[in-house]
C-alpha positions, 0 to 999 in steps of 0.5 A: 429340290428344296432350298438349301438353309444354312443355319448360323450358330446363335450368338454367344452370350455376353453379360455387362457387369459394371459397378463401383468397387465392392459391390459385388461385380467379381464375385457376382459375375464368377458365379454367374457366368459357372451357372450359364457354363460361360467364360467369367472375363475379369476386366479390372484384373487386367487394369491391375496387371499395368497397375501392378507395372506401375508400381514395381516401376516406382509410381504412386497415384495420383499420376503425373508428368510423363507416367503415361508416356512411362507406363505406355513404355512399360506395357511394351516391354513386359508381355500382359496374357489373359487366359479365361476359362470356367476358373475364371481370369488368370493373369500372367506378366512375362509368364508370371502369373499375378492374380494374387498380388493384383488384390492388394489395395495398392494395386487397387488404388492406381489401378483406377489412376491406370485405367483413365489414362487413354493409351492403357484404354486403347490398348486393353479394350479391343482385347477385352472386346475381342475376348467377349466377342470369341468366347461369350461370357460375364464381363465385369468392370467400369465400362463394360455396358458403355464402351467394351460391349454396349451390344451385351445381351444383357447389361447390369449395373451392381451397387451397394451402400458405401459402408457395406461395399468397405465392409467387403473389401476390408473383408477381401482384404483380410482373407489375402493376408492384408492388415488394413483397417476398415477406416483405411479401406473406406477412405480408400474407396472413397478416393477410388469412387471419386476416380472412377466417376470423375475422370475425363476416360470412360467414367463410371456410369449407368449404361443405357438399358441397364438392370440396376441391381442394389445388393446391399444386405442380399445374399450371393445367390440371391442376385445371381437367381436375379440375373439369371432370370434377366437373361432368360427375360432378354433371350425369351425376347424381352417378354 
């Protein structure tokens, strides 16, 4: 009788996506993950969500004093649920459901003064991890290559120039209903670069083994067709 040859399922595919803000990480993992027929995980809407407590709580950036002892007690009274599906992330605070009001510029601001604080960090990356480890998927946010899913089937790092990354976040911006100049989105984004590559928690970098893609005047199919064709590289082994 022949040996029986218990064949285990293939692991789920998990894609990295990190970058600075406006370089496409949202838009470009959305549709990826709609042509791999995986999850799409929004990361940074999950750092919105505990910014957007934060600010209904009455705190601005830069965070001081005791906000992280604030914020850890804010985190612990109201309910943060993620649901992943081919939509994308949705987002719900105690059964509300936010994603809208987690774009504004405010939102965006302190939540990069949320997501270096050490307990916002050990209480969302195992879920996020959790999240990639179950379902597969396109992950995107600042530390996803480095720290949430080092082992990804395939890590991206996306950028662009700082003029054309204001550029798209002021557009962003106008088509929620914002009136925000493109001056103040530049400076804004210059305070979130300098947060993001600067704090002492996970700093924004280059992930070992990552494709570094720079989508400046390319289109959004054009850098999807790129990475599709870096997963099939890495899951044709590499060749």
């Amino acid at each position: 009788m022949p040996p029986i040859v218990r064949r285990h399922p293939p692991a789920p595919v998990l894609v990295a996506i990190d970058g600075p803000a406006g370089a496409g990480k949202s838009t470009v993992a959305a549709r990826l993950a709609a042509r791999l027929g995986v999850p799409h995980i929004d990361t940074g809407a999950m750092y919105r969500a505990v910014a957007l407590l934060a600010l209904r709580d009455g705190l601005t950036p830069p965070l001081e004093g005791g906000a992280e002892a604030r914020i850890g007690e804010l985190m612990a009274a109201h309910s943060l649920d993620v649901e992943v599906g081919p939509e994308g992330t949705r987002v719900l605070i105690d059964g509300e459901e936010v994603s809208r009001e987690l774009r504004s510029a405010d939102c965006s601001l302190m939540a990069s003064a949320v997501s270096a604080l050490p307990a916002v960090r050990c209480a969302l990356v195992p879920m996020q991890r959790r999240l990639g480890e179950l379902h597969g998927g396109v992950m995107e946010g600042r530390d996803i290559g480095t720290v949430v899913l080092p082992d990804a089937t395939l890590k991206v790092f996306l950028t662009a120039s700082p003029e054309e990354r204001a550029r798209r976040r002021h557009r962003d911006l106008g088509g929620c209903g914002a009136d925000t100049s493109l001056d103040a989105v530049r400076e804004q984004q210059r305070q979130r670069d300098l947060q993001d590559t600067m704090r002492a928690e996970s700093p924004l970098q280059v992930a070992t083994g990552s494709v570094v893609v720079d989508t400046t005047g390319l289109e959004l199919e054009e850098v999807v067709e790129r990475l599709l064709g870096e997963v099939a590289r890495v899951l044709d082994g590499g060749a």
